[in-house]
KEMARRO-161659 format. One record per residue: residue number from 1; residue in three letters; chain; x, y, z of N, C-alpha, C in turn. Coordinates in steps of 0.05 Angstrom, whole numbers. Each point is the difference from the previous one (the first is absolute). Layout:
! KEMARRO-161659
resi, resn, chain, n_east, n_north, n_up, ca_east, ca_north, ca_up, c_east, c_north, c_up
NUM, ALA, A, X, Y, Z, X, Y, Z, X, Y, Z
...
END
This chain:
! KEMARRO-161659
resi, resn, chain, n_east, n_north, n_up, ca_east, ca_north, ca_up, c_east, c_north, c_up
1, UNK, A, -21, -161, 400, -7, -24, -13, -30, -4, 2
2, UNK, A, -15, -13, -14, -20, -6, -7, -16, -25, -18
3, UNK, A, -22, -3, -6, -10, -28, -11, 15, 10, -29
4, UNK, A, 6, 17, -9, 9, 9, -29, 26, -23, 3
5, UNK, A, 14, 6, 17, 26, -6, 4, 8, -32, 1
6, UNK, A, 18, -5, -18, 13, -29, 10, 27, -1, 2
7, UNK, A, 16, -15, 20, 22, 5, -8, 11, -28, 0
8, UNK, A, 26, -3, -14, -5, -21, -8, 52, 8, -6
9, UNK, A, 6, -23, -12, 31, -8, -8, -4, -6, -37
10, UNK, A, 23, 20, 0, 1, -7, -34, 27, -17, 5
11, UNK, A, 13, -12, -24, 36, -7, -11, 6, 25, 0
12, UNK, A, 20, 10, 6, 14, 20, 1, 33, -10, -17
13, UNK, A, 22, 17, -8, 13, 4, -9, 31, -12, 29
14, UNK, A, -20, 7, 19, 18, -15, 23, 0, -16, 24
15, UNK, A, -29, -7, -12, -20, -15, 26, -19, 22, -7
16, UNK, A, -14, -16, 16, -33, 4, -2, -6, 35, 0
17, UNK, A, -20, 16, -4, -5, 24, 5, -34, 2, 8
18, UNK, A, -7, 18, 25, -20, -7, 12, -16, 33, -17
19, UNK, A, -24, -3, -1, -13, 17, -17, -34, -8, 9
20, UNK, A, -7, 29, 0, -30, 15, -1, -12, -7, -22
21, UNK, A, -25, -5, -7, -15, -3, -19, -32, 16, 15
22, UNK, A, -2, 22, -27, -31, 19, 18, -10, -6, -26
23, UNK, A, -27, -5, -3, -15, 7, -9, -26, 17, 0
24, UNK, A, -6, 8, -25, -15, 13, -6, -32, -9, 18
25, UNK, A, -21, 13, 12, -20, -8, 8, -16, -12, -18
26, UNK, A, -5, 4, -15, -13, -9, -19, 0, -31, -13
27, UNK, A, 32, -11, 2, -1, -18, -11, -7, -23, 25
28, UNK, A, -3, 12, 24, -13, -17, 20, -26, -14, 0
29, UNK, A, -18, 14, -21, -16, -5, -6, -11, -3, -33
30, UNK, A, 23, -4, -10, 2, -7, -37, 19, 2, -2
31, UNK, A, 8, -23, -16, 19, -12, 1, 10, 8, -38
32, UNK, A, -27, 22, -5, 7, 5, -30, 3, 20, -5
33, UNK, A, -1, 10, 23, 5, 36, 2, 33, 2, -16
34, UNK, A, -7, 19, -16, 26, 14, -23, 10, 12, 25
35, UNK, A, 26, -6, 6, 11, 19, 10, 22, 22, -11
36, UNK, A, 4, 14, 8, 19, 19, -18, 29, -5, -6
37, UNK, A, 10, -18, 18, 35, -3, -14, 9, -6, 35
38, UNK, A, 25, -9, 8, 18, -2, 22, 13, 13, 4
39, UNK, A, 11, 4, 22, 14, 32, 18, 17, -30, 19
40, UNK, A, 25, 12, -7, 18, -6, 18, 8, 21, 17
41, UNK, A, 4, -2, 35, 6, 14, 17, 27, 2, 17
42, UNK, A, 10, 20, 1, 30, -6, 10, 6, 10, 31
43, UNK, A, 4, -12, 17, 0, 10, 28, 31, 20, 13
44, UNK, A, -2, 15, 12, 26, 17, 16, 12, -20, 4
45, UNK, A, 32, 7, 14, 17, -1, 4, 0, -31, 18
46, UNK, A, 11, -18, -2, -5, -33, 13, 5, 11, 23
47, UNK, A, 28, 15, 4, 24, -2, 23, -9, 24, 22
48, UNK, A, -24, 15, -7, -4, 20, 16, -34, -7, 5
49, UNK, A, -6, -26, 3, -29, -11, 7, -14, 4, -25
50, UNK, A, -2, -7, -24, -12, 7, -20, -13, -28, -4
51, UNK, A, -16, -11, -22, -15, -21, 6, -31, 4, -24
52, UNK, A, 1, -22, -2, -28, -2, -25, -29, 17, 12
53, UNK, A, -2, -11, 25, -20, 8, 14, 1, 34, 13
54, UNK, A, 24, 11, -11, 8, 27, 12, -37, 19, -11
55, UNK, A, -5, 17, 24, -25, 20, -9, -3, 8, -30
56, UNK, A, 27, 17, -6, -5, 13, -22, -11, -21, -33
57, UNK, A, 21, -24, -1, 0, -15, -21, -24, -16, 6
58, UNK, A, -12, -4, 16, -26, -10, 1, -23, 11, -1
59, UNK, A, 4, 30, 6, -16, 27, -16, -6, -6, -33
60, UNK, A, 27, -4, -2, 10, 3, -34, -15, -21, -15
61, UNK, A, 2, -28, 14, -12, -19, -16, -29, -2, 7
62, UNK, A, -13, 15, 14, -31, 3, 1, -1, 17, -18
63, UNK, A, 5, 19, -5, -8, 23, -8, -3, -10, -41
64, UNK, A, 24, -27, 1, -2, -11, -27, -22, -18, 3
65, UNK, A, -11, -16, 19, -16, -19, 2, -33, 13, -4
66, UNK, A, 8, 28, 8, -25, 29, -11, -8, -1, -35
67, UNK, A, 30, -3, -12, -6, 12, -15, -3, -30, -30
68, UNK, A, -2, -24, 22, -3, -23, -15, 16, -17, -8
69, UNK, A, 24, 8, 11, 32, -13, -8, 3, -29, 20
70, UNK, A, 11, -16, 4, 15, -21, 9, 24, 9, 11
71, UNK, A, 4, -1, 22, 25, 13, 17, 13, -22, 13
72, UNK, A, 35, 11, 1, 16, -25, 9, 23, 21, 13
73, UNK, A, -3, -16, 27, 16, 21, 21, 27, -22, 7
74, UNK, A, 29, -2, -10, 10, -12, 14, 6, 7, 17
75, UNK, A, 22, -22, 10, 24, 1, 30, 21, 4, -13
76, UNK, A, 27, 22, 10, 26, 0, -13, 17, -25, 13
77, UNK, A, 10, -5, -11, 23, -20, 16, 6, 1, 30
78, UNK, A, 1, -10, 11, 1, -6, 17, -20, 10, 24
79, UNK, A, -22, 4, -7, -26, 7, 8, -24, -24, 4
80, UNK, A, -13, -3, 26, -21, -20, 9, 12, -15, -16
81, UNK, A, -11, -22, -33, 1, -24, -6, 19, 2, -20
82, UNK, A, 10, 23, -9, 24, 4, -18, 20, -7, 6
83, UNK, A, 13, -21, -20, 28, -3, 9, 21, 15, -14
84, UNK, A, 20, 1, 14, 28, 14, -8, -1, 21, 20
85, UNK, A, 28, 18, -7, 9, 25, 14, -5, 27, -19
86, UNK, A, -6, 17, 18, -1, 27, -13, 17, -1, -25
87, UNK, A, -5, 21, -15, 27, -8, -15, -2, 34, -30
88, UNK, A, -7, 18, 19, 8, 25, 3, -14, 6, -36
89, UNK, A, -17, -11, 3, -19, 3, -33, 6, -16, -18
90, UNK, A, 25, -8, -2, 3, -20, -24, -12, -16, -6
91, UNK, A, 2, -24, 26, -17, -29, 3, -23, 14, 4
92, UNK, A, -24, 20, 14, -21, 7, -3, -12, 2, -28
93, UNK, A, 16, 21, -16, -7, 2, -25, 1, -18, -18
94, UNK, A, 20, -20, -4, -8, -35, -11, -27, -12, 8
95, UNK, A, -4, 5, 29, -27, -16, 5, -26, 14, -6
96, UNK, A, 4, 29, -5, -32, 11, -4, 1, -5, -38
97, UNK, A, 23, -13, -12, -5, -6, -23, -7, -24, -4
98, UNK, A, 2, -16, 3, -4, -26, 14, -32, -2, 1
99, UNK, A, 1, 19, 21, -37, -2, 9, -8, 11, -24
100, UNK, A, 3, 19, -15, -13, 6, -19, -6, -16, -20
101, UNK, A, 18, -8, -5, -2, -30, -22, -14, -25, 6
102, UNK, A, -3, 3, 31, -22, -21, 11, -29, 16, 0
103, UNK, A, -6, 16, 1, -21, 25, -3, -11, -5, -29
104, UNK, A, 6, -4, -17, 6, -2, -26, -6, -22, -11
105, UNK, A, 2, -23, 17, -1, -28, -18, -26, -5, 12
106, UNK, A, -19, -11, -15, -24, -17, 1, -4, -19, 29
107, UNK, A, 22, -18, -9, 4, -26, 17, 1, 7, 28
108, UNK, A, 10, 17, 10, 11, 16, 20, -23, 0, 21
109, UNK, A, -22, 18, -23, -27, -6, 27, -27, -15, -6
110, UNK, A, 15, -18, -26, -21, -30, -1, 5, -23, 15
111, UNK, A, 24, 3, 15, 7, -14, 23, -7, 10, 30
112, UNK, A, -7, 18, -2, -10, 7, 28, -30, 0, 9
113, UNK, A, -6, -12, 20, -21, -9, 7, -28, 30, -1
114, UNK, A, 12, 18, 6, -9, 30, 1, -9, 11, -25
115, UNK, A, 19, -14, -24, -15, 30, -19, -3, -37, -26
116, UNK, A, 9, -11, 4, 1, -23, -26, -29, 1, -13
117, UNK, A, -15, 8, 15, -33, -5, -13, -9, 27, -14
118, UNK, A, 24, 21, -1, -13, 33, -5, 13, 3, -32
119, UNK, A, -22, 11, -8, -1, -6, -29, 30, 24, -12
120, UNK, A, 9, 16, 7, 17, 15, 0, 25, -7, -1
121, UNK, A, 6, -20, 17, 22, -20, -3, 18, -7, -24
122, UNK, A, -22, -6, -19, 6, -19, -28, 16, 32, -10
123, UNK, A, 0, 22, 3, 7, 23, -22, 26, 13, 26
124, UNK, A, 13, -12, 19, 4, 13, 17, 31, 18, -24
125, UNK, A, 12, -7, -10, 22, -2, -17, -19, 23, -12
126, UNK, A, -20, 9, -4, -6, 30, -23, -8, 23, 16
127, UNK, A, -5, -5, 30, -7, 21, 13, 13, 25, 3
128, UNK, A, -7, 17, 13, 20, 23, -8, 15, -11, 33
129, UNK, A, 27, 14, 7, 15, -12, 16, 6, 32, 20
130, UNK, A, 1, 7, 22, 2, 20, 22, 21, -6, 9
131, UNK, A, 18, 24, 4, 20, -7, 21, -5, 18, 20
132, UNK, A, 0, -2, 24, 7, 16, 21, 18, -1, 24
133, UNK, A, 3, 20, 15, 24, -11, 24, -8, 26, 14
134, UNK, A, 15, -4, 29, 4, 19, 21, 20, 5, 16
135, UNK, A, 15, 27, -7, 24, 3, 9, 24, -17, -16
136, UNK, A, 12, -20, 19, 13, -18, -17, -10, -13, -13
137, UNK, A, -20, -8, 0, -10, -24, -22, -15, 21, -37
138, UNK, A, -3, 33, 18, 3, 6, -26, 24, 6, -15
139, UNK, A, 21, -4, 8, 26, -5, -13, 2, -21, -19
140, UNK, A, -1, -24, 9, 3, -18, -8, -26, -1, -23
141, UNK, A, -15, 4, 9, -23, 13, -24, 5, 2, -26
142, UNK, A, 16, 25, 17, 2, 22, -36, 27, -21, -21
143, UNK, A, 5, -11, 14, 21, -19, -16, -3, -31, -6
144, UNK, A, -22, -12, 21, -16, -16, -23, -27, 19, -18
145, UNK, A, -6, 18, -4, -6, 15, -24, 17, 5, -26
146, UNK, A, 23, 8, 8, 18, 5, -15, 5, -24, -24
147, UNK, A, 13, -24, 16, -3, -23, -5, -23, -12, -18
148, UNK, A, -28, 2, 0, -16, -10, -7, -1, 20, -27
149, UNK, A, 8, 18, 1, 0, 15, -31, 17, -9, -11
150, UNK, A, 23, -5, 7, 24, -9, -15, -15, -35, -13
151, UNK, A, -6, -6, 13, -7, -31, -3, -27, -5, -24
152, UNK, A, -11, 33, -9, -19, 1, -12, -28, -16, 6
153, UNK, A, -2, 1, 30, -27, -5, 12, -12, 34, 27
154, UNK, A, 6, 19, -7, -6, 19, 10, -23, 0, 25
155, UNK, A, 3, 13, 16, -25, 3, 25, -12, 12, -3
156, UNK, A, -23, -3, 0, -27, 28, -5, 5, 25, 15
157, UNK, A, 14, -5, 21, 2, 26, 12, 24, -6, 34
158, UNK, A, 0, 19, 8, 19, 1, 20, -3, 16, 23
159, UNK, A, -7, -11, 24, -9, 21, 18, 24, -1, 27
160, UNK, A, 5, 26, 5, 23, -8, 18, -14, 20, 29
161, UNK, A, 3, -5, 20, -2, 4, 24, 17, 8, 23
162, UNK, A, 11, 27, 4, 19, 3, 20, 36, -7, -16
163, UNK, A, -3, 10, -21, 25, -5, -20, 24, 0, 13
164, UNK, A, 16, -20, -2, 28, -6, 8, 20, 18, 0
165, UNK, A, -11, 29, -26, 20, 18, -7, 20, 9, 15
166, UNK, A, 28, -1, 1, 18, 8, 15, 14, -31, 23
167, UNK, A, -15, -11, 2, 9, -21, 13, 15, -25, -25
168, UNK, A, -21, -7, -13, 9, -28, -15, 5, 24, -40
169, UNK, A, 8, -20, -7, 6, 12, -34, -30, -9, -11
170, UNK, A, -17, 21, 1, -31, -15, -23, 20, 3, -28
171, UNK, A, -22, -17, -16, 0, -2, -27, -15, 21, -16
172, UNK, A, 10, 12, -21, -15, 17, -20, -30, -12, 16
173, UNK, A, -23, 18, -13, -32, -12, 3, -20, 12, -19
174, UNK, A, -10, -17, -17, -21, 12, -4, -18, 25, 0
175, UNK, A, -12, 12, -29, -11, 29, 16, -30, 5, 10
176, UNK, A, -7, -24, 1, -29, 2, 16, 11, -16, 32
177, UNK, A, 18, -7, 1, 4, -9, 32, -17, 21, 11
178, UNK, A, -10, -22, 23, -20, 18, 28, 26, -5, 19
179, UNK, A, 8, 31, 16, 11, 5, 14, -17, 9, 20
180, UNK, A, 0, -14, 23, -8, 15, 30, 10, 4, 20
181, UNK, A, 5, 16, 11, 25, 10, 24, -14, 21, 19
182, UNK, A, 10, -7, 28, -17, 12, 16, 24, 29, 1
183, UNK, A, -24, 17, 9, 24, 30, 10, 15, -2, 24
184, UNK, A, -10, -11, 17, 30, -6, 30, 17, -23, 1
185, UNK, A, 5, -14, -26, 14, -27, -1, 21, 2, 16
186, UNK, A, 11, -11, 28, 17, 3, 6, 26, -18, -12
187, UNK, A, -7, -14, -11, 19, -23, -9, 6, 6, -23
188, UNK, A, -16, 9, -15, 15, 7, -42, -16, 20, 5
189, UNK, A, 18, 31, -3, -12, 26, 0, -18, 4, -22
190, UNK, A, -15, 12, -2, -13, 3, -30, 7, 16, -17
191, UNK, A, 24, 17, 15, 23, 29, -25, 12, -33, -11
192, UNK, A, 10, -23, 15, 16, -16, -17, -13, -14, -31
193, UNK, A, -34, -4, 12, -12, -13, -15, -2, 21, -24
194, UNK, A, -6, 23, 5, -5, 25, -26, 28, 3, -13
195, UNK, A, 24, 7, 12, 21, -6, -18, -6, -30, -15
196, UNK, A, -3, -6, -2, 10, -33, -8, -29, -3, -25
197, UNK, A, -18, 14, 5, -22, 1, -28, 2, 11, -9
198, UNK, A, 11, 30, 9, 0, 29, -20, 9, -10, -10
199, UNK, A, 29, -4, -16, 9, -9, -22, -12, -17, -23
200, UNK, A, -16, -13, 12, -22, -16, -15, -24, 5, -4
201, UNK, A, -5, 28, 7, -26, 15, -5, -17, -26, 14
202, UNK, A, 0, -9, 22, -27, -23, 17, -8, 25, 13
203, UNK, A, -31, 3, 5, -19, 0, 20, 6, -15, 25
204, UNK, A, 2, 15, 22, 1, -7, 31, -27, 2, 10
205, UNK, A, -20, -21, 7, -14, 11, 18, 2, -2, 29
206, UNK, A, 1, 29, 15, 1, -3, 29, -20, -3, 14
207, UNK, A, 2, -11, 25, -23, 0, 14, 2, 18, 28
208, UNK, A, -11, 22, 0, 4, 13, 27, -1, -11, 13
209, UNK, A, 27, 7, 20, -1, -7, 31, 8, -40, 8
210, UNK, A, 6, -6, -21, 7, -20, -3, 21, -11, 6
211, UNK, A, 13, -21, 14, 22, -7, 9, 6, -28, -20
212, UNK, A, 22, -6, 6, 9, -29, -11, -16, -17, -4
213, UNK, A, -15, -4, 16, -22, -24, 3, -23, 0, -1
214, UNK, A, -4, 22, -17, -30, 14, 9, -22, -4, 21
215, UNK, A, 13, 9, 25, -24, -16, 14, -21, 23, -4
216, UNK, A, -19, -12, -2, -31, 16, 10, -6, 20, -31
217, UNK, A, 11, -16, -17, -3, -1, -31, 7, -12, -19
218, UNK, A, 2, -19, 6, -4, -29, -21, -20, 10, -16
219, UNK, A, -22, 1, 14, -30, 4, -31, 13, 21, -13
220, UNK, A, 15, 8, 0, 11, 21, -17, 11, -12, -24
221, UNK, A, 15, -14, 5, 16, -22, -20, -14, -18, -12
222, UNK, A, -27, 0, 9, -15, -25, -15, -14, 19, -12
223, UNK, A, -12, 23, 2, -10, 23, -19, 13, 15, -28
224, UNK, A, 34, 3, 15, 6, 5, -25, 4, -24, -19
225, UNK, A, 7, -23, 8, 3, -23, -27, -23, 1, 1
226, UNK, A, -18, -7, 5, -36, -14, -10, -2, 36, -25
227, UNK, A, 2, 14, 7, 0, 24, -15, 16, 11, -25
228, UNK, A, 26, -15, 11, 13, 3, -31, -10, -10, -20
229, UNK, A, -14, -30, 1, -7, -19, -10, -21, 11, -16
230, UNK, A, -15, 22, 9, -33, 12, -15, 7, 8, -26
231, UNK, A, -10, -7, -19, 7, 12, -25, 13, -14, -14
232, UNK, A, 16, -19, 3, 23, -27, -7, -12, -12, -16
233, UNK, A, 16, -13, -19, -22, -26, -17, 4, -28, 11
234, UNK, A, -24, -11, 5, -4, -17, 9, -5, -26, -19
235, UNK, A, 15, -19, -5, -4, -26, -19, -14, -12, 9
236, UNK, A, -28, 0, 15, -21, -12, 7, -18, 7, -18
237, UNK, A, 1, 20, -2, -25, 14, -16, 0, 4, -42
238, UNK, A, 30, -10, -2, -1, -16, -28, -10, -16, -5
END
């Protein structure tokens, strides 16, 4: 956490839901700075210590706050200020739709004391929209993705982290999804994660020597998204 950071209680779908807000550096000091679009972040597993504030997903939403995005890290149910019970993706995946649609509306962060003055606000509804997750939360991910196509409001893109493959049912994905998976995952092998794209012709990128949690390569994860990103079209520059 950091001065970027606020955290703060939305309405939730079952009580309240407690949530990260990072910002971009920039708009710390302009408040008219274009920023590039919002990235929603999805955290591991509630029931096995997982959490908004987990290393990796706070990698994730810097590494968007790099690249000029608005990042929003919730809590799953029954996590710090979240209310309700686990509820094995279902109720998760209602609420990261939920947030998205609060992501989305104007009002949302013309009410908040933090961004109501940032000129970005007024267009929040045209930005391009990010999904990401880790581990379990990229599960739930790939199926509010899914979702958002069907609904004919699509995500700019989809980055998943330490893929669920073999544990939870992902959803079809996208063929520019950013996949990153370390090579010693002890928890989701990465033969599971490669069966589970081959079929879908996805790109895996591995990261040597890498475990579940990448310790002692995070910058790794913020290199490859800040890097996918190079070359991308950017709706700032229309």
């Amino acid at each position: 956490m950091n001065s970027r950071t606020q955290v703060m209680t939305i309405a939730g779908l079952v009580g309240p839901i407690q949530i990260s807000i990072d910002l971009p550096d920039e708009l710390k000091v302009d408040p008219t700075f274009p920023i590039r679009g919002l990235a929603l972040v999805a955290h591991p597993h509630p029931l096995l210590g997982g959490t908004m504030d987990n290393k990796v997903a706070q990698t994730m939403a810097r590494a968007f706050n790099q690249l000029g995005y608005v990042s929003v890290r919730p809590n799953f149910r029954g996590v710090g200020e979240t209310a309700g019970v686990h509820d094995d993706g279902r109720g998760e995946f209602e609420d990261l739709l939920h947030i998205s649609d609060w992501m989305r509306t104007p009002s949302s962060w013309s009410n908040l004391a933090v961004t109501q003055s940032q000129a970005w606000v007024k267009a929040a509804n045209d930005l391009p929209f990010v999904v990401s997750g880790f581990s379990f939360g990229s599960f739930v991910g790939s199926h509010l993705v899914q979702r958002l196509i069907d609904l004919g409001r699509p995500a700019e893109r989809l980055v998943m982290v330490g893929s669920a493959a073999g544990k939870w049912e992902l959803a079809p994905v996208p063929a520019d999804t950013i996949l990153i998976h370390g090579e010693l995952d002890e928890t989701i092998p990465l033969i599971d994660v490669l069966d589970w794209a081959r079929p879908q012709e996805l790109i895996v990128q591995v990261v040597p020597g890498a475990d579940h949690f990448f310790h002692r390569r995070l910058h790794l994860i913020r290199n490859i998204i800040t890097g996918a990103w190079l070359g991308m079209p950017d709706h700032r520059s229309k």
